[in-house]
C-alpha positions in Angstrom: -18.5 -14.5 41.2 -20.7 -15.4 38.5 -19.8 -18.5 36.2 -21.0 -17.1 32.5 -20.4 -20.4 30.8 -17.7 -22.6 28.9 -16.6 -22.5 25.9 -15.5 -25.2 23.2 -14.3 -23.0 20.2 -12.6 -19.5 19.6 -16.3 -18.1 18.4 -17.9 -19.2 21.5 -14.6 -18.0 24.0 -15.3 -14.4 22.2 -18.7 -14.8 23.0 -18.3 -15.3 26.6 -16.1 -13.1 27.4 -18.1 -10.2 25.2 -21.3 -11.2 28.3 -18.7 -11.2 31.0 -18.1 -7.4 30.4 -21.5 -6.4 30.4 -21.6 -7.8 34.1 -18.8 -6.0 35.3 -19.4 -2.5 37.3 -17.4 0.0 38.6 -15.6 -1.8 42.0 -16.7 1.6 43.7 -20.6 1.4 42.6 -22.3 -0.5 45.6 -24.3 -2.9 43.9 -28.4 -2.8 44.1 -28.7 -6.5 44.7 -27.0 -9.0 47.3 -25.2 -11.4 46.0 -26.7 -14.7 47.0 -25.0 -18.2 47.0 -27.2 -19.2 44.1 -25.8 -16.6 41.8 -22.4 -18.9 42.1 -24.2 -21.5 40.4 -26.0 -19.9 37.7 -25.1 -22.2 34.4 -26.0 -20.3 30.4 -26.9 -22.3 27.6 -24.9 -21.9 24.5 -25.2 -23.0 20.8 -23.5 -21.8 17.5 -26.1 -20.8 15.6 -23.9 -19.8 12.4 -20.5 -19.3 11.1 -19.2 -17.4 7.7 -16.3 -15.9 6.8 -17.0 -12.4 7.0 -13.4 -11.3 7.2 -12.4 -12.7 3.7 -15.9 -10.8 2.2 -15.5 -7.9 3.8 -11.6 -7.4 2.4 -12.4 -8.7 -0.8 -15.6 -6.5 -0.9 -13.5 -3.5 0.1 -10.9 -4.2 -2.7 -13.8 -4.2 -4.7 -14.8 -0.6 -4.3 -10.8 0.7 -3.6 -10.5 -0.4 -7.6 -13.3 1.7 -8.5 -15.9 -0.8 -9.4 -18.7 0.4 -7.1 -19.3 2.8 -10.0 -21.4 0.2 -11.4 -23.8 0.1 -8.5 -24.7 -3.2 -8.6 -24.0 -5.5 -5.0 -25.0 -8.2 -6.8 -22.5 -8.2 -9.5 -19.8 -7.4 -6.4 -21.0 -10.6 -5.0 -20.7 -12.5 -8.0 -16.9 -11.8 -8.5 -16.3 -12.3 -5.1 -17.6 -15.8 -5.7 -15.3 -16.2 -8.1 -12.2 -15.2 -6.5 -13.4 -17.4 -3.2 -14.1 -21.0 -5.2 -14.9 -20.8 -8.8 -17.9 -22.7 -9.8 -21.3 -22.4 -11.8 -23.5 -19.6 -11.1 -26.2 -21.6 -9.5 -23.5 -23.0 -7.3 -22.2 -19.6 -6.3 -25.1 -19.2 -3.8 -23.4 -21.9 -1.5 -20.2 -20.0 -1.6 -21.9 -16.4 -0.6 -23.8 -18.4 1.9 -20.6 -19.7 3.7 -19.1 -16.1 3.6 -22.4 -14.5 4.9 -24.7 -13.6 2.3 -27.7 -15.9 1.9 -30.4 -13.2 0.4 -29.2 -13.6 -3.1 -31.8 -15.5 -5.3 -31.8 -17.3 -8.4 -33.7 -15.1 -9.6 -31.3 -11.8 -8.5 -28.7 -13.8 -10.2 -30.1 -14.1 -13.1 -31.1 -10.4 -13.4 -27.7 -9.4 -12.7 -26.4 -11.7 -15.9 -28.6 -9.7 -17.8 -27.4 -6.5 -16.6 -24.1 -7.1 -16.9 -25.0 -7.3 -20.8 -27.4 -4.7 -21.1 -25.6 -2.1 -19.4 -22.6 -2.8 -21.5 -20.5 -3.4 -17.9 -17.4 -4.9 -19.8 -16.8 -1.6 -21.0 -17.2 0.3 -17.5 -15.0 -2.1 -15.9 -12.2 -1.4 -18.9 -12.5 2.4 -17.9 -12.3 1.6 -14.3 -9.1 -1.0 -15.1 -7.4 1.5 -17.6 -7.5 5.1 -14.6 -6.3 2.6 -12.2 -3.2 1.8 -14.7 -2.8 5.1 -16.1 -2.5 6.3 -12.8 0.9 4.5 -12.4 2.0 5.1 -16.2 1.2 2.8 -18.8 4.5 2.9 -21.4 3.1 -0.4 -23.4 0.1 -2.7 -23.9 0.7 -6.5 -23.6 -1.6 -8.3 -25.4 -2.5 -12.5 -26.0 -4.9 -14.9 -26.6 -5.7 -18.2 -25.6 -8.9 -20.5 -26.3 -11.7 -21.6 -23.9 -13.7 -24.7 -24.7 -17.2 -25.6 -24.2 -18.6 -29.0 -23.2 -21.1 -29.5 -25.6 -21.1 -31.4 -29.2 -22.5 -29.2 -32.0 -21.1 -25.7 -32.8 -22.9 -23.0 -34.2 -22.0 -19.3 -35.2 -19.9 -18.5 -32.3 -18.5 -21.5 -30.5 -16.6 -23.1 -33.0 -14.1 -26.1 -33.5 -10.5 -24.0 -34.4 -6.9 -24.1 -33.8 -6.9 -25.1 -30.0 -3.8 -24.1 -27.7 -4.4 -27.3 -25.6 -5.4 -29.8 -29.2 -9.3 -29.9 -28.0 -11.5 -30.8 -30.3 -15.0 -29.1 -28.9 -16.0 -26.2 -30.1 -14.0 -23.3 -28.5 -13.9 -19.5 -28.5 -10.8 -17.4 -28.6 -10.2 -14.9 -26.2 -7.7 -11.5 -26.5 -6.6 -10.0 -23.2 -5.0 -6.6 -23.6 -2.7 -5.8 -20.1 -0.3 -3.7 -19.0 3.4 -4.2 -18.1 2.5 -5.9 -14.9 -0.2 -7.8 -16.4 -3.0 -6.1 -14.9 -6.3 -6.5 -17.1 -7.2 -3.5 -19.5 -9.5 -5.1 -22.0 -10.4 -8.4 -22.5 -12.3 -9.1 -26.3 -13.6 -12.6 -27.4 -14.1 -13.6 -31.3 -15.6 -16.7 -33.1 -13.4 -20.2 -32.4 -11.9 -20.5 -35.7 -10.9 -17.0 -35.8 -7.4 -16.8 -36.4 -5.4 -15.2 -33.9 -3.0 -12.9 -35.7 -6.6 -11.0 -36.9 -7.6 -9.9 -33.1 -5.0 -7.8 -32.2 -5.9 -4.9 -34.8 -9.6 -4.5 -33.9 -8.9 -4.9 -30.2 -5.9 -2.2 -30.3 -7.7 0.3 -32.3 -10.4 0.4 -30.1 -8.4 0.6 -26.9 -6.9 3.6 -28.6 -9.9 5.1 -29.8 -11.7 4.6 -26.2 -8.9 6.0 -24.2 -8.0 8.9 -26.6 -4.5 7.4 -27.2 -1.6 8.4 -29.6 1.6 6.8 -28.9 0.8 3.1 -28.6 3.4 0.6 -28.1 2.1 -3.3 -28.4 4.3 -6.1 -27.0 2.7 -9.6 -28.6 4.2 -13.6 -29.0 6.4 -14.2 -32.4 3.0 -16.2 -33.5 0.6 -13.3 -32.9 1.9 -10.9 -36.2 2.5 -11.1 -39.5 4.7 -9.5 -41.8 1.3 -8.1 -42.9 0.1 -6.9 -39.6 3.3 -5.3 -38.6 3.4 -3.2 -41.8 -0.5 -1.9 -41.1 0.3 -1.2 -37.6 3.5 1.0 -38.3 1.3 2.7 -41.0 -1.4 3.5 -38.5 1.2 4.8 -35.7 1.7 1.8 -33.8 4.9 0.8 -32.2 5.4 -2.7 -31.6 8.0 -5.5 -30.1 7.1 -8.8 -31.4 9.3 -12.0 -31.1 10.8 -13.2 -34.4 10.3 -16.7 -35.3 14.1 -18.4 -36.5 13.4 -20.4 -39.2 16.3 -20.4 -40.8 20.0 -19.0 -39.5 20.0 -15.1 -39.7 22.3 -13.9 -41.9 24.2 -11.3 -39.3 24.4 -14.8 -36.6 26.1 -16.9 -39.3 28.5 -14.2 -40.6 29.7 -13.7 -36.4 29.8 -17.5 -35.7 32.0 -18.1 -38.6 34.9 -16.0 -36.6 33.7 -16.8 -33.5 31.0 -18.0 -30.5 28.9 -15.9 -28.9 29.1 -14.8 -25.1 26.3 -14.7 -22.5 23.7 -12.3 -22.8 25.6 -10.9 -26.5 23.1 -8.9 -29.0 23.4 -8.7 -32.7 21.3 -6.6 -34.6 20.0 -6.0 -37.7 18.8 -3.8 -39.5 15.5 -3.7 -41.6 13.4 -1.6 -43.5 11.3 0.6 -41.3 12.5 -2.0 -38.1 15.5 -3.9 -36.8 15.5 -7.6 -35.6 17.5 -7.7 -32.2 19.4 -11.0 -31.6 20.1 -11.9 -27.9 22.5 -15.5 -26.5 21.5 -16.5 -23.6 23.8 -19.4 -22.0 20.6 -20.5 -20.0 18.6 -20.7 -22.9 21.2 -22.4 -24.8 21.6 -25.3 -22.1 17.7 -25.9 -22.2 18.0 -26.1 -26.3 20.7 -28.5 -26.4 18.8 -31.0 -23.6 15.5 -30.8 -26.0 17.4 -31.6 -28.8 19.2 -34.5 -27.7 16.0 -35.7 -26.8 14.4 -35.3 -30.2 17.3 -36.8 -31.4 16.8 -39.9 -29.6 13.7 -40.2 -30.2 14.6 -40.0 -33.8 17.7 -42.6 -33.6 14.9 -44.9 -32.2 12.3 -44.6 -34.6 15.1 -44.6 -37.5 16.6 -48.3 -36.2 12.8 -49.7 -34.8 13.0 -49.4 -31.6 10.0 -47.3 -31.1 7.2 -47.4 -34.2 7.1 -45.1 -36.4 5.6 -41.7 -35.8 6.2 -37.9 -36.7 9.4 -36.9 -35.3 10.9 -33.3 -35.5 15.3 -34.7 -36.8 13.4 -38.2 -39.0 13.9 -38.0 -42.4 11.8 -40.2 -44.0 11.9 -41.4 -47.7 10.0 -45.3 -48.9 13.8 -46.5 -48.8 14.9 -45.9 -45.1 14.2 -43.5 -42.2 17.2 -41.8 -41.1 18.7 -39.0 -38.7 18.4 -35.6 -40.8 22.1 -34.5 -39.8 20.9 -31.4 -41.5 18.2 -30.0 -39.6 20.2 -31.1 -36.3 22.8 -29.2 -37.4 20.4 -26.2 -38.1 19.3 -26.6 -34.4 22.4 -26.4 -32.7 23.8 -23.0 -35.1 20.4 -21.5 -33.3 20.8 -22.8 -29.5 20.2 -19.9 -26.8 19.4 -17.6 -29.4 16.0 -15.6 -29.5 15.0 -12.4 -31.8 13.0 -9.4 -31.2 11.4 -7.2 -34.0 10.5 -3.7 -33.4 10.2 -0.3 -35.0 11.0 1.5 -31.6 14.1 3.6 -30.9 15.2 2.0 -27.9 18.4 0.6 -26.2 18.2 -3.4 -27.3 18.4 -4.8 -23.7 15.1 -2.1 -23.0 13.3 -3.7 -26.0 14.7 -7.2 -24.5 13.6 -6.5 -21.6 10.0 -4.8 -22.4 9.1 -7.8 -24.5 9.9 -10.3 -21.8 7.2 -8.6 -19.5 4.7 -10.9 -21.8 4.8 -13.5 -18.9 2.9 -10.9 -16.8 0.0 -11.5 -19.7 0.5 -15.2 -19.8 0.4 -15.1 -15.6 -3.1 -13.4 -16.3 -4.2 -15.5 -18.7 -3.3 -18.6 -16.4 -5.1 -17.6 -13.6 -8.2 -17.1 -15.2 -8.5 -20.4 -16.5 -7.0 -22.1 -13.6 -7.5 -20.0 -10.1 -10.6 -18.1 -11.3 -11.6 -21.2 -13.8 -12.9 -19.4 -17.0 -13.2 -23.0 -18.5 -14.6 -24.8 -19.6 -17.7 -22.7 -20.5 -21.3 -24.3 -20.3 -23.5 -21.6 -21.1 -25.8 -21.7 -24.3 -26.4 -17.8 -25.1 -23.8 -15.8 -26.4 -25.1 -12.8 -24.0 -24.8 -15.4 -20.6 -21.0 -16.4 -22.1 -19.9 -12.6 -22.8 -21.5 -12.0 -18.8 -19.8 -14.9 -17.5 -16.3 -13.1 -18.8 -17.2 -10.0 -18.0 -17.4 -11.0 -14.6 -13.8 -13.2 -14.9 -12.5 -9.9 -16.0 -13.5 -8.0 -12.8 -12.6 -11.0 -10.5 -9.2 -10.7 -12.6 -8.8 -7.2 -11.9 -9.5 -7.7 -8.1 -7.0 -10.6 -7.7 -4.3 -8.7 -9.5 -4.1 -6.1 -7.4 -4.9 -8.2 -4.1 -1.7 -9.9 -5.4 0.5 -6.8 -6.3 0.4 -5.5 -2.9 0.4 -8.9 -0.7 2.9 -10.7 -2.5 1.4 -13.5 -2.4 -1.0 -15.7 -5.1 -4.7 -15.1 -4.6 -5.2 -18.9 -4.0 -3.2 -18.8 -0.8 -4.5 -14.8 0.2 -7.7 -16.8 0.0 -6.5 -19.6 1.9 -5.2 -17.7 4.7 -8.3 -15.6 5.3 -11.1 -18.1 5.0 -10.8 -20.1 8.3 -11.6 -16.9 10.0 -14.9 -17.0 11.0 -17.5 -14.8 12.4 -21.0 -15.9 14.0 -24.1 -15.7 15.9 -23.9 -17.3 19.4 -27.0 -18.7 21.0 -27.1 -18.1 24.8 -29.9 -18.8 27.4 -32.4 -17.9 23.8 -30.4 -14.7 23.1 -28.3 -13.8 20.4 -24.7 -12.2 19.9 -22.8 -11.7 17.5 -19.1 -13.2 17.5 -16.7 -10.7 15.6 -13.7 -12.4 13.8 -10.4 -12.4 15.9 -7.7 -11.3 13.2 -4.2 -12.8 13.9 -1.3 -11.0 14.3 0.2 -12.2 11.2 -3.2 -11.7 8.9 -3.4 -8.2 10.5 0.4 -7.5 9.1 -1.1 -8.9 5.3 -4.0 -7.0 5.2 -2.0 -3.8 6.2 -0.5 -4.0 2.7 -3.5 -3.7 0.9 -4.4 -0.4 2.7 -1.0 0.9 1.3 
């Protein structure tokens, strides 16, 4: 018998027993050597020279190239979004996080090359190609498209980063950003404009050219009730578009009013009507309803209290105010309630209503997108200087969108956790008696059964 050694963790166990087979023969081959009693005792030394997580690099590496990316030919780049995915941080940062997975020969220097590829080589516009066969490939029936803002921690503003309307009321200088995706909110084009760009004036640019790059001609665009004007709508029916929008109820529609005057409407009940060129599609939704009615008792207390001074005054959505008295506008509250549960749809589409309904309400797969890049993968805030380092650094969110997407779509779970689950799993090098070996990663049997799904 011949004592190999202990061992203290799972990376040093798989160590062990990897030596213990190389000193097993075949029990019929005589061996060349007696065995001696000192052979009982012989002791190793071991150390843990290094640990990463090669599993989690190699799958996310793998996903990497199953998308298509590896077109681009650039590791670097591959590593980049992989940081990304792993633990968003700066770039100079993201050499800790490649160290810990197992690559440690990327410089500051190869870094900053790649940044300057990425622009160069126009890689935004590979990666959209790449994104847009993968979706195609499965059908693409509409485009989602939204925009958000992404602020920048820095005090003066110049041609680009401006100070404009803000979606979470920042004042720094921001940029807005237009994400076009499909119906399941996988990436397709991602555009970014000058901060105090309005947003209902991206969508046309960033269509058009999806359509001219792709050699489209039936286009239908689902967008938010704040993303298109009257205007907008008319020039994209003109140019071929199709479109489902969500209509904005200012004021009681006429068809509504004329039903609710000979009686209420039932769950999930459409009323339409009809327009020039397009029809506005009503829906109830009991659901809906029972959210508007809390929110509005709320508003109306907060009204009662600023109305008897209880609470000082302030801008409150049922106050009337007038330099006599504040009071509850019984009006407007009344306006409220006549619209509870009630949401419109505009579209030029011939389509059953609970399709166009239904089409429209895959936006959340855009706002899902949109929510994981700024949170998950971290798009903000921004701290770059150069317009060129900020388009890289979103061209490189864009690909590390991509990847998680799909990582997602066929685990079921968030990236966040995927990336959770597969990072304590370590490989190494194990140090014994001066000698190296490598420690392979022991997969468990229930990450095994995860990673399965992604080969599907």
């Amino acid at each position: 018998m011949v004592h190999i050694g202990s061992a203290h963790t799972e990376v040093e166990l798989q160590a062990l027993l990897s030596l213990a087979e190389r000193h097993l023969v075949d029990p019929g081959q005589q061996s060349l050597f007696a065995e001696t009693d000192e052979s009982e005792n012989l002791t190793f030394k071991i150390g843990l020279r290094e640990s990463f997580s090669g599993a989690l690099l190699q799958v996310l590496a793998k996903q990497f190239e199953r998308l298509g990316l590896n077109v681009l030919s650039d590791e670097e780049f591959m590593w980049l979004c992989t940081a990304r995915i792993v633990e968003p941080t700066s770039k100079l940062d993201s050499l800790r996080v490649l160290a810990d997975l197992g690559i440690r020969n990327l410089s500051k220097n190869r870094l900053y090359r790649c940044l300057n590829r990425i622009v160069t080589q126009d890689y935004r516009t590979k990666i959209e190609n790449v994104c847009f066969e993968h979706a195609a490939a499965r059908g693409i029936t509409l485009v989602l498209y939204d925009v958000t803002t992404l602020y920048f921690e820095i005090q003066k503003e110049d041609v680009y980063r401006k100070p404009g309307m803000s979606k979470e009321r920042r004042l720094e200088p921001q940029i807005v950003v237009g994400l076009l995706a499909d119906s399941h909110g996988f990436p397709l084009g991602l555009s970014s404009f000058e901060g105090n760009k309005a947003e209902t004036t991206t969508i046309l640019p960033v269509v058009e050219a999806f359509k001219e790059r792709h050699g489209l001609t039936d286009v239908t665009v689902v967008a938010d009730a704040g993303m298109l004007s009257q205007k907008n709508l008319d020039v994209l029916a003109a140019a071929g578009y199709y479109y489902i929008v969500g209509s904005r109820l200012n004021k009681i529609p006429y068809s509504i009013s004329e039903y609710q005057k000979t009686g209420s409407l039932s769950d999930g009940q459409v009323v339409t009507e009809r327009l020039e060129g397009s029809r506005v599609i009503y829906q109830y939704r009991e659901k809906r309803a029972t959210l508007d009615r809390h929110n509005i008792e709320k508003q109306i207390a907060k009204a009662e209290n600023v109305a008897n001074g209880t609470t000082a005054a302030k801008k409150v959505k049922f106050l009337s105010v007038t330099t006599k008295e504040k009071k509850l506008n019984q009006t407007l509250v009344n306006k409220a309630y006549a619209l509870v549960g009630i949401k419109g749809y505009v579209t030029n589409l011939d389509a059953p209503d609970l399709e166009i309904i239904d089409w429209y309400h895959q936006l959340w797969n855009v706002e899902a997108s949109f929510r994981m890049a700024k949170s998950d993968l971290r798009a903000r805030p921004i701290f770059h200087h150069k317009r060129d380092s900020i388009e890289a650094h979103l061209t490189i969110v864009f690909a590390s969108l991509a990847v998680a997407r799909i990582i997602e779509s066929r685990t079921g779970i968030s990236i966040k956790q995927f990336v959770k689950t597969l990072k304590p799993i370590r490989s190494g090098t194990v140090v014994i008696n001066d000698k190296e070996y490598a420690a392979e990663a022991e997969i468990p049997p229930r990450v095994k059964e995860l990673l399965e799904k992604l080969t599907r």
